[in-house]
N, C-alpha and C positions, 0 to 999 in steps of 0.2 A: 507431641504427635497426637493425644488422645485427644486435646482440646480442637487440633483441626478437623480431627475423624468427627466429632461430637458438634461442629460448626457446620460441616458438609452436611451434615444427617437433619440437624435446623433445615439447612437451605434447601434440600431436596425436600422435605416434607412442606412447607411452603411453598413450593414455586407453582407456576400455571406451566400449562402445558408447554406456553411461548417459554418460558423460562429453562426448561428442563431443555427444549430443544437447544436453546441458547447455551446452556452450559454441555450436553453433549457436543456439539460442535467444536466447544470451545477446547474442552476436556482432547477430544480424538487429536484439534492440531497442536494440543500441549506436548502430547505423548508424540505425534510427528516429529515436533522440535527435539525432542531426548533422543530420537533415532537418526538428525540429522537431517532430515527432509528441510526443514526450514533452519535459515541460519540466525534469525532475530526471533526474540518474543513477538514484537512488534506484526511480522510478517506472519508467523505462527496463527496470532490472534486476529487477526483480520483475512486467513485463509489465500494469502496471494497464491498466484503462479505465473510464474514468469518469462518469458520467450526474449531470446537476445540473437541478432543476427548483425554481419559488420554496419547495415546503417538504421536498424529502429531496435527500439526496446520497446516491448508491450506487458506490463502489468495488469493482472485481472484479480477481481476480489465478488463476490457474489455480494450481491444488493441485499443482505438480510435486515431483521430490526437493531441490531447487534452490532448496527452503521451509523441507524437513526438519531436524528435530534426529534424534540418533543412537539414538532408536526409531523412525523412519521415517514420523513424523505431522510436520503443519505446528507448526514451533517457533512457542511462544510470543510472541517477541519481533517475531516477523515480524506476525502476528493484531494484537499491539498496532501496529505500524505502518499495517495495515490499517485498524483502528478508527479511529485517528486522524487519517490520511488522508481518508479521509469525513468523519468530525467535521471537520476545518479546512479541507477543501473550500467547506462550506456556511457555517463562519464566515467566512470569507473574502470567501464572495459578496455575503453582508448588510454587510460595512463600508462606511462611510462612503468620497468617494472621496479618495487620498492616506492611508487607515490600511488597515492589514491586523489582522489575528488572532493570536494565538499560542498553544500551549497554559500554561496553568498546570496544569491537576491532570487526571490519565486514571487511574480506577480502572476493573479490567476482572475480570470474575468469567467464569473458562474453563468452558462448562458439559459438553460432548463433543466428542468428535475428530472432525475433518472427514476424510471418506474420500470424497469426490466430488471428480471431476474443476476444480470452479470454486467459487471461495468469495468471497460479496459482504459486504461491510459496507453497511450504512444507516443513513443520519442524518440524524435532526430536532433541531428547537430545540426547546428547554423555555422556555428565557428567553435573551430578547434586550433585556440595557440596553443604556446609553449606555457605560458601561464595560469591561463583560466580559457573556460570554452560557456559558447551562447546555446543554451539547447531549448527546443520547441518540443510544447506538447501536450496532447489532447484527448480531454476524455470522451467517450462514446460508449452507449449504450448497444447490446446486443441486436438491435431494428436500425443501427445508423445513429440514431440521436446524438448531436453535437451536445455537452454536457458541460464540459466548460473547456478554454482553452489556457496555454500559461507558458511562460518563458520563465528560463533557470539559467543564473550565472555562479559558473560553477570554477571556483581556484582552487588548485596542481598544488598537494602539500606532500611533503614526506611523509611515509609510512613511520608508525612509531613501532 
């Protein structure tokens, strides 16, 4: 325990102002996650919130640098996490009880850079079998901005 108190105290004596804000954020949704508010690291660490009604799911995550790749926009990878997120929010809801969702296939077309403060995903169903379901979904920026779009094929597995 001492070596991490003595690792923390490195980091915060080093860091920039951008840093500290970084790790305060990060820090507040760690301790959200130990209370519950968030059910993944994943989600904890990237600040989602999440809104579900019978046919959209809408994920939001705030645009920080804490997103960024090293030209200073929201990386790619994080957006697909985003997309996907929504997307298996909403498959998840429609399962059967005792099965969950998973994804199998996410293709996503980047259309422009998000430069606003909060970026949502939203997602509907196309098709909902018994098997696997088609789900559509789209990010946008808080002005409108189309950001990218992406289809998810998502198969009906048993809960473990």
């Amino acid at each position: 325990m001492n070596a991490l108190i003595e690792q923390f105290a490195r980091i915060v004596k080093n860091s920039s102002d951008e840093d500290i804000d970084m790790l305060t954020d990060y820090l507040r949704n760690f301790e959200k996650k130990q209370q519950g508010a968030f059910s993944t690291y994943l989600s904890a660490s990237l600040n989602m919130t999440r809104k579900l009604d019978e046919q959209l799911s809408v994920v939001s995550i705030p645009n920080t640098p804490f997103i960024h790749n090293t030209m200073a926009i929201p990386h790619g990878g994080i957006l697909a996490v985003l997309i996907d997120t929504a997307m298996g929010t909403l498959a998840n809801s429609k399962c059967p009880e005792g099965f969950s969702a998973v994804t199998t296939n996410l293709s996503i077309h980047y259309l422009s850079v998000a430069s606003e403060a909060s970026i949502s995903a939203h997602a509907r169903i196309i098709r909902n079998g018994r098997q696997t379901m088609v789900i559509e979904g789209n990010i946008v920026q808080e002005d409108g901005r189309h950001i990218a779009t992406a289809t998810g094929s998502f198969f009906i597995i048993p809960k473990k």
